[in-house]
C-alpha positions in Angstrom: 0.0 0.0 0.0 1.4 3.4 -1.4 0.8 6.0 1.0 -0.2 6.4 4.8 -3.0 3.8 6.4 -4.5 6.4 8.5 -4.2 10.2 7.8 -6.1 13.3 9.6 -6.2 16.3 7.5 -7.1 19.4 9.8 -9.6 17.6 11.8 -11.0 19.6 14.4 -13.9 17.6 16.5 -15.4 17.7 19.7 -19.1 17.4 22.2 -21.9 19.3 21.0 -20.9 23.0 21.0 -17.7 22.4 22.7 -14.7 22.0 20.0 -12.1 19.6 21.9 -9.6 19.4 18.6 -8.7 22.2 16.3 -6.6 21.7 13.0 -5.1 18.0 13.5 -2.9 16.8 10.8 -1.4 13.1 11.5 -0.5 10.1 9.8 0.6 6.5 10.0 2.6 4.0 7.8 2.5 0.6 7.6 4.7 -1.0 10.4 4.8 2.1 12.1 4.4 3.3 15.4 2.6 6.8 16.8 2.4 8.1 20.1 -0.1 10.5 21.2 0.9 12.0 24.6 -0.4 15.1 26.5 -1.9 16.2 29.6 -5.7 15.2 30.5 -8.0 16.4 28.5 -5.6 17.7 25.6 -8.0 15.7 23.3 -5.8 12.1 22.7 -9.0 9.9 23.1 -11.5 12.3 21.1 -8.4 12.2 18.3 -9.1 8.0 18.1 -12.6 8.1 18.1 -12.6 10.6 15.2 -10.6 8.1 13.5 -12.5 5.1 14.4 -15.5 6.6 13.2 -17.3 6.9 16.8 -17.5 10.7 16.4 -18.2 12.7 13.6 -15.3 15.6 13.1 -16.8 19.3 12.7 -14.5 19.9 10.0 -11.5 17.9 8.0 -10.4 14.7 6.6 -10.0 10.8 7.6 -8.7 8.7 5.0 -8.0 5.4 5.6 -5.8 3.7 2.9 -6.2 6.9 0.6 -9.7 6.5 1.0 -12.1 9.3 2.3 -13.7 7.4 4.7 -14.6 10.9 6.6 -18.7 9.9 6.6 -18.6 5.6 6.6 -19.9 4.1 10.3 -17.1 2.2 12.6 -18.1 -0.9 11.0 -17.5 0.4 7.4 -13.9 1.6 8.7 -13.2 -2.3 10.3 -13.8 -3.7 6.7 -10.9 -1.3 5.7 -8.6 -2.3 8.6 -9.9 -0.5 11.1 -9.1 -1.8 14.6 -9.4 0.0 17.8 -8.7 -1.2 21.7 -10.8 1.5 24.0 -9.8 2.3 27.2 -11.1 -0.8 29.6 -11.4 -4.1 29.2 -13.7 -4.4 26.4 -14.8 -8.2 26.8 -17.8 -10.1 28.0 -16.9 -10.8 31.2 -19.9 -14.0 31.9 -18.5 -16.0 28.2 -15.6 -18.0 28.2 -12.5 -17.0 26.2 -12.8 -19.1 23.9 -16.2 -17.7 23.1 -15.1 -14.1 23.3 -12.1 -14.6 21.3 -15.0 -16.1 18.1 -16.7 -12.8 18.4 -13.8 -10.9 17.8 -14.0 -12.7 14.4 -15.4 -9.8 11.8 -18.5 -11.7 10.1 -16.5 -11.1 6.9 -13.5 -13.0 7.7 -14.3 -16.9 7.5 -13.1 -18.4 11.0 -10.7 -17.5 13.8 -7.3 -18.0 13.5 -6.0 -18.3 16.6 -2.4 -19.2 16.3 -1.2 -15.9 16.2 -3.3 -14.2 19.1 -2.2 -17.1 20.7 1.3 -16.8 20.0 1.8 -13.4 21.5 -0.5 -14.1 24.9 -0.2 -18.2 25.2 -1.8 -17.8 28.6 -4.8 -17.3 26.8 -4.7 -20.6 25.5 -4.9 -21.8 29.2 -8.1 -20.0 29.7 -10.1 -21.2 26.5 -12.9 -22.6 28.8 -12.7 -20.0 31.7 -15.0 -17.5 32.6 -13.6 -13.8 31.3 -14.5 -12.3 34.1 -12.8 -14.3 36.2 -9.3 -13.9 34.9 -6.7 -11.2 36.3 -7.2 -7.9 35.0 -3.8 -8.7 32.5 -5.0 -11.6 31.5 -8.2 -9.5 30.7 -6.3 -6.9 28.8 -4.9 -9.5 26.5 -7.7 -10.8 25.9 -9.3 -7.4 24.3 -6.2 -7.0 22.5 -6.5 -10.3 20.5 -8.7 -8.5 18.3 -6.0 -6.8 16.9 -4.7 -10.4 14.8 -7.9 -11.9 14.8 -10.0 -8.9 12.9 -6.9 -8.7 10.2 -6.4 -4.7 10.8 -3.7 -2.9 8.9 -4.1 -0.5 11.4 -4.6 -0.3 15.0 -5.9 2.3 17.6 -4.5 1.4 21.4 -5.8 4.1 23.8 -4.4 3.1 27.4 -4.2 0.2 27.0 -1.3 -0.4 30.2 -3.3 1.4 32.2 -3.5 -0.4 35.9 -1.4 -3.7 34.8 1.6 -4.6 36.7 4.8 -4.3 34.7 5.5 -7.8 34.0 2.3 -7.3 32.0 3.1 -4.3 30.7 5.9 -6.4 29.5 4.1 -8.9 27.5 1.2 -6.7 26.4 4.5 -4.3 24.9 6.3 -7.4 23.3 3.1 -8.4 21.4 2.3 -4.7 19.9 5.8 -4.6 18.8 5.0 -7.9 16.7 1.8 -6.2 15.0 4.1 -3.3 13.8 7.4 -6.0 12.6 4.4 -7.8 10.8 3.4 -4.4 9.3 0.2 -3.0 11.0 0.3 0.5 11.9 0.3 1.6 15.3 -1.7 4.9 16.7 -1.4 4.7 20.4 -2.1 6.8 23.4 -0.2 5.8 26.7 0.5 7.1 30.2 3.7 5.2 30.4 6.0 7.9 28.7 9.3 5.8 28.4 7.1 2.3 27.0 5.8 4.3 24.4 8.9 6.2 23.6 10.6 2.8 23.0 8.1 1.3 20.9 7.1 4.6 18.7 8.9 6.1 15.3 7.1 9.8 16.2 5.9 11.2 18.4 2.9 13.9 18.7 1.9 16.1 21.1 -1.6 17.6 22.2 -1.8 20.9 24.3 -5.2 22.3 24.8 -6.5 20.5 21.5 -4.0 21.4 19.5 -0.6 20.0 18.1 2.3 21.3 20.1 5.1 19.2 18.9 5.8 16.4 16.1 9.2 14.7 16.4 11.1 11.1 16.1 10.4 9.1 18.8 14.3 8.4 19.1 15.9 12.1 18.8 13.1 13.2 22.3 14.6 13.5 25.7 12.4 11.8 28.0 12.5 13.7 31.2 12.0 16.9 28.9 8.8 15.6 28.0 7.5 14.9 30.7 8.6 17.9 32.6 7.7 20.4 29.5 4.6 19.0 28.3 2.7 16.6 30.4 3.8 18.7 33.6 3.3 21.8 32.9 6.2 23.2 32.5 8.5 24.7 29.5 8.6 22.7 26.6 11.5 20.9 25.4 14.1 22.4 22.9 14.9 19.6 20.0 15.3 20.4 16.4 12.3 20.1 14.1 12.2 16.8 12.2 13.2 16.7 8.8 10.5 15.6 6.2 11.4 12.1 5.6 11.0 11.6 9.4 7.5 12.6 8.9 5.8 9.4 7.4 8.8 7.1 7.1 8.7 4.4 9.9 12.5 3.1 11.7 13.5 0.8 9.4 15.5 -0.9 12.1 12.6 -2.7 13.8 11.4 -4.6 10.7 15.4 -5.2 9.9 15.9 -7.3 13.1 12.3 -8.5 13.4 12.5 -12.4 14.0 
């Protein structure tokens, strides 16, 4: 696929009168990795559900595969690759796993494939006939995010998706997203843990008061900076801008050493 998987072109969107984003532009390659960060409220979640298709922007663009997909339903977005992983859980806690993991099946894809869901969370495939609800909160997590290799995405939306789990978790949850992105899927995430997503992202972005504050490679941002500038309060960092290549190119070192 020529082109970004997901692109914003000056979206501005918010809650009845109130106007939460103004004049967002953002994109994502395949096999790459964003990070939204910013204070509360700066507009990260109402960003994803623009691009999901869960809220209607007041004004711009969402293209999804070069496609203007700006007034086609959620559903109409999943059938072009769509995938996103709210904030929660996001299961049915009373059915097994094995019965949650079959509705995460898209009704237009024939069968689960499970291997590869699997693969990246094999506790799951201890659980198969347990109760959802009655797994640990990680074990939980994983769960919602087998979606993202059962439903086929090219890209994926993650928003908090950490939030609450104990590192080792974290550490599992991590190692499985960086998978999706060696395997290709793009990656459009919005995470409280600074340095996790810093590690796994090509670029960064950063919302202040609805608006874009600072665009930069992941790799060339000085962590305490950020958090202290930005998601603090205070000053904001001094880096160079990114030259334009950095812009909608992804690392190519992941996908080098991807086993």
């Amino acid at each position: 696929m020529n082109g970004p998987v997901l692109e914003l072109r000056g979206v501005s969107a918010g809650y009845g009168q109130t106007t939460v984003v103004r004049d967002i532009d953002l994109q994502v390659a395949a096999g790459e990795v964003l990070a939204l960060f910013g204070p509360n409220g700066a507009g990260k979640t109402t960003l994803l559900r623009v691009g999901a298709g869960l809220l209607r922007p007041q004004r711009g663009t969402v293209c999804i595969g070069g496609e203007d997909v700006t007034a086609r339903p959620p559903h109409a977005r999943a059938r072009r690759g769509l995938c996103m992983v709210p904030e929660g859980r996001g299961i049915f806690p009373a059915l097994t796993v094995r019965e949650n993991l079959r509705l995460q099946v898209p009704p237009w894809l024939v069968g689960p494939d499970l291997a590869r869901p699997l693969g990246a969370f094999p506790i799951l495939g201890q659980r198969m006939n347990q109760r959802a609800g009655s797994m640990s909160g990680g074990e939980q997590q994983m769960l919602a995010l087998a979606r993202c290799w059962l439903a086929r995405p090219t890209c994926v939306l993650l928003d908090e998706v950490s939030m609450g789990l104990a590192p080792r978790v974290v550490d599992e949850i991590y190692a499985g997203l960086r998978q999706l992105a060696a395997g290709g899927v793009a990656l459009l995430i919005v995470e409280q843990h600074v340095s996790r997503a810093l590690a796994l992202a090509d670029r960064i972005h950063v919302l202040d008061r609805g608006r874009t504050t600072l665009r930069q490679p992941a790799a060339s941002i000085d962590r305490d900076a950020l958090v202290r500038g930005y998601l603090d309060g205070g000053d904001p960092p001094s880096s160079p801008p990114p030259s334009p290549s950095s812009q909608s190119a992804p690392r190519p070192a992941r996908n080098s050493t991807a086993h």
